[in-house]
N, C-alpha and C positions, 0 to 999 in steps of 0.2 A: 377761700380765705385760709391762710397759715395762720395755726393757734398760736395764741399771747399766753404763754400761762405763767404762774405764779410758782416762784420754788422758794426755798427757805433763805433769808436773807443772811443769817449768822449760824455758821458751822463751829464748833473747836471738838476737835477729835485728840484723842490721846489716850496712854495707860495713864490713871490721874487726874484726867484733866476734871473731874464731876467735882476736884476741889477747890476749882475754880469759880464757883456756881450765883456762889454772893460778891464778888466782884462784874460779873457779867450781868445780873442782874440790878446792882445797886443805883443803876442812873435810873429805872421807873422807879426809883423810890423819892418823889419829889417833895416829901413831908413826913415827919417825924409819927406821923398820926394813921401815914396809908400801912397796907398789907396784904400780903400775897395767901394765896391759898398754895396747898403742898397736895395731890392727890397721887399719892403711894398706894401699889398695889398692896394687900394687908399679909401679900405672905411674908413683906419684910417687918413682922409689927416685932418680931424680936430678934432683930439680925442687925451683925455689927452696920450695914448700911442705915440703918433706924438712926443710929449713935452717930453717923456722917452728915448726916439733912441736919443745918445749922439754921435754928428758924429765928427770926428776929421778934422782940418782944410783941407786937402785932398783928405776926403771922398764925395761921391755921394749919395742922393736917389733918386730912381727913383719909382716913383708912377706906381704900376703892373693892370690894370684893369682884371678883373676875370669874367664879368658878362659872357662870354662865355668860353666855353672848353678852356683849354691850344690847343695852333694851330703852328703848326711848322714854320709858317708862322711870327705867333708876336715872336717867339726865337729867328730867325734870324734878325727881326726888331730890337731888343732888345740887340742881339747880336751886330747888328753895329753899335748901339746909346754907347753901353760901349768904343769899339776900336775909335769912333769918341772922345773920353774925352782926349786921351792922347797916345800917342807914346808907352806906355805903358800897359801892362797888370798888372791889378789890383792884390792884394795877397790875394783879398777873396771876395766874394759874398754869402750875408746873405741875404737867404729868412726868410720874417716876415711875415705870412697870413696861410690861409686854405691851402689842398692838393695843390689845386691849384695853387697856388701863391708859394708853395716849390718844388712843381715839373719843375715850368719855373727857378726858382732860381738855382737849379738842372742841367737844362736841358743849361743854358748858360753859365753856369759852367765850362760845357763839350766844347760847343760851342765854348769857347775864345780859345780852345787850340787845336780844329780841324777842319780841312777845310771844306770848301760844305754847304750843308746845314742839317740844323737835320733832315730833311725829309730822308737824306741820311743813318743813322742811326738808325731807325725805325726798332727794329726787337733785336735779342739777342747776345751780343756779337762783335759789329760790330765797339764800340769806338777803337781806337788802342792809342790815347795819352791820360794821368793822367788829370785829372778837376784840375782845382784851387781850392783850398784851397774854402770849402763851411760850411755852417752853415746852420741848419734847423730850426725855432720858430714858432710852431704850434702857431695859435691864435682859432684855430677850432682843436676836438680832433675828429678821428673813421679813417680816411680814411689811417693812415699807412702811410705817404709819409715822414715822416720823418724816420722810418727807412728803408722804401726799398729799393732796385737797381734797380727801375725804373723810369723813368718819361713818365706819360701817357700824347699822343700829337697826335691832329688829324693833319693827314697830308693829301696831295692831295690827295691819293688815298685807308688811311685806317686810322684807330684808332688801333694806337700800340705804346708800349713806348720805351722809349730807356732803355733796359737792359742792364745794364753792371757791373762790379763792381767798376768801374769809377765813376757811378750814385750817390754811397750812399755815403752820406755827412758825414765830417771830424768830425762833434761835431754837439750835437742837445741842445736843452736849454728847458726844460718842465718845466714854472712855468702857475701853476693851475688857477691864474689870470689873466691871458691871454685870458680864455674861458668863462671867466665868465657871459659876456657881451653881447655874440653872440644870435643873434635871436633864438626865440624856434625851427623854423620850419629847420631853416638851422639848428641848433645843432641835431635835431632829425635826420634827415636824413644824415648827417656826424655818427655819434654814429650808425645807422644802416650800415652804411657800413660797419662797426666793427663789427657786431653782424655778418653779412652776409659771409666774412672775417672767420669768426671761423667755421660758422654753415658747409660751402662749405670745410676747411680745414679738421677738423674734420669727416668729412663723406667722404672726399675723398679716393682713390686709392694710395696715394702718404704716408699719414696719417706712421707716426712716434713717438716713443716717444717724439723726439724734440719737432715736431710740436705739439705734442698731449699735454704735460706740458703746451705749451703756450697756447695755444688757449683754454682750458679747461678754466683756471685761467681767461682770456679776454671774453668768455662768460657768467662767473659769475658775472664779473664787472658790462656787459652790463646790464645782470637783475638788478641786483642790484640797478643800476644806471636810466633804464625805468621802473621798477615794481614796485619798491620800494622807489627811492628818498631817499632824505636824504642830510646831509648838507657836507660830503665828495662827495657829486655827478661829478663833475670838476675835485678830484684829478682820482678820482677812473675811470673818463674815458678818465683821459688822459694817465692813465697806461693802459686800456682796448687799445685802440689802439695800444700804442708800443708795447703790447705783440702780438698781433694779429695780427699785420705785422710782428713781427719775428715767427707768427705760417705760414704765408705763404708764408715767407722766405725760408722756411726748406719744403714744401709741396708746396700745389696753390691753387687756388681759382676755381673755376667753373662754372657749367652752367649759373648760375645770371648776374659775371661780362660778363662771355661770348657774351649772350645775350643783356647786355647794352653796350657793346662798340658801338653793329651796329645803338642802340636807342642814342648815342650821336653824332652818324657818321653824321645820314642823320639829325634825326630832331633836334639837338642839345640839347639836355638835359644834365643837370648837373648830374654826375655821383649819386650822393647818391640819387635822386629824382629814375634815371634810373634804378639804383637797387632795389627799394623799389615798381616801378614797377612791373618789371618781376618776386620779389621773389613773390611777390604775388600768381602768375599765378604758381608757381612750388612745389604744396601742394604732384604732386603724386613725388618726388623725395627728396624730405625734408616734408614731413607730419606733423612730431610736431614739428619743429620750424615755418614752415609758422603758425602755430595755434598759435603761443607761440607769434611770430612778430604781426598778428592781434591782439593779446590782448594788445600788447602796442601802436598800434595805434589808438585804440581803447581808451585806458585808455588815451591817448595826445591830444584828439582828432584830430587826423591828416585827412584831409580830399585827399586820393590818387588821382591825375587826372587819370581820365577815358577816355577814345576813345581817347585814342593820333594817333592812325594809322588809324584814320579819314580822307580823303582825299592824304592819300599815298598811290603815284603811284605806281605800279607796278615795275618799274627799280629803287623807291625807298628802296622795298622788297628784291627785287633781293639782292641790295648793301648792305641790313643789316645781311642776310644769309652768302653772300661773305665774311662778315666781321667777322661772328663767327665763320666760319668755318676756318677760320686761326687760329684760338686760340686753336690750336692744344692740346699743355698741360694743360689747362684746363680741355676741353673736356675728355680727357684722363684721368684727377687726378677725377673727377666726374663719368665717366661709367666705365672706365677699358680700355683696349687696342681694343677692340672691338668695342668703341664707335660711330662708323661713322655707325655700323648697325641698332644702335639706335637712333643716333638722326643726322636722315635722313634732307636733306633741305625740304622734306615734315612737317616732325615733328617740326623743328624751324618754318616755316612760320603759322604752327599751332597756336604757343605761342605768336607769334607776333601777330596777328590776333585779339586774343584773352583782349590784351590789349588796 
């Protein structure tokens, strides 16, 4: 069976265009009485972008803190600070921030319209009601969360997202000034998850022409955009990610993220750092792009942390192995259907080890 899947139905990209946001918005506004929540990452709580989100007498923000993983834990927090506002459910919830901050946007979305908790949902397929009405505005570009159908959320017992076609958001806004601003080192290592993102699509098992047009195009950007420079750098990678997450929309990602979900599980690493990690360490399985990646870390001067698995424990390892090795389709889109002969929980504790 060829996948049906779900991609975002309303794009508008532009320098500008995030000024568009309450005209794009104003048809779910069907009563003088409804209101949207606004969920801003809080490093913008005093930046001229704060003084741009034009909220209407109704609306809410709620300031999203991101310094640690999205946690199923703050959704539901989150979840019943929104149902505390009003007898009502809201007609939209706009994330403004990195992955991060659009994946919980994302993820309570889902939340306001299904019971339990997200914890309960962790896994492929397991929403059963429609999200409210969501909006996606990258302020960081690489990581894909604004088009995919997942929101990745550590929960008690794993790092999994919620997949569903519930997940992907109603209309997304890419204007290139958005990212302009953003730290080099956070920008570097977002824009590597994008790089990373293609190199695992492209080399995968799953590997399509869908996938293969996209992600071809999203890893030229990325050079383009770390090799090269240049003064379209911002537009060029905020299209490198959206293509990049519709290349592994249509295919998957592999051993990298595989391996950093269990390095965000236990020691908490922020995903783009986690990847930039482990791709390091995976030269015999992507040979010329890790060489291709050193050279742009190299030319950023990026300096990688080392000996992170410095004083983890043993049931620390354990828990990071248990965690890749759920990542079934990964794994799978990276070796072939045979993959568990390869990459043994000997062979992962290897890699781990190693970093």
């Amino acid at each position: 069976m060829f996948r049906n899947f779900k991609t975002v139905p309303f794009v508008v990209f532009g320098r500008g265009c995030f000024d568009q946001l309450n005209d794009i918005v104003k048809k779910q506004r069907k009563a003088t009485d409804t209101f949207m929540i606004f969920m801003v990452d809080d490093v913008f709580t005093d930046s001229h972008l704060r003084e741009k989100i034009s909220l209407q007498d109704q609306d809410h923000l709620i300031w999203i803190n991101v310094d640690d993983e999205p946690k199923t834990t703050y959704v539901d927090q989150l979840t019943r600070s929104v149902h505390q506002l009003s007898d009502d459910l809201p007609v939209g919830v706009i994330g403004i921030g990195g992955g991060s901050t659009m994946d919980l946007a994302k993820a309570v979305s889902l939340m306001l319209t299904n019971p339990g908790s997200s914890a309960d949902y962790q896994g492929w397929d397991l929403i059963k009601n429609p999200a409210i009405y969501h909006v996606g505005i990258p302020t960081l570009s690489g990581t894909g969360a604004e088009v995919s159908r997942t929101t990745v959320l550590a929960g008690p017992e794993k790092k999994l997202g919620i997949n569903s076609d519930h997940t992907v958001f109603d209309q997304i806004v890419l204007d290139p000034e958005l990212i302009s601003g953003a730290p080099f080192e956070q920008r570097f290592y977002t824009g590597m998850d994008c790089y990373i993102h293609c190199v695992e699509s492209l080399n995968g098992t799953y590997l399509n022409t869908f996938s293969k047009s996209y992600g071809e195009k999203a890893i030229t950007l990325c050079r383009e955009v770390f090799l090269d420079g240049g003064p379209e750098s911002d537009d060029k990678l905020m299209i490198a990610s959206y293509f990049g997450g519709m290349s592994i929309a249509y295919s998957q990602v592999g051993i990298c993220h595989a391996l950093s979900y269990g390095l965000s599980f236990v020691l908490g690493l922020h995903h783009g750092i986690g990847n930039c990690i482990v791709f390091d360490q995976l030269e015999k399985y992507y040979p010329e792009e890790v060489g291709e990646f050193r050279q742009m870390v190299e030319k950023h001067n990026i300096n990688l942390p080392k000996g992170i698995m410095a004083g983890v424990k043993e049931n620390g390892i354990e828990k990071m192995i248990d965690i890749t090795l759920v990542l079934e389709p990964l794994m799978e889109n990276a070796l072939g259907p045979d993959w568990k002969k390869i990459m043994t929980r000997d062979r992962i504790r290897e890699i781990y080890e190693k970093l």
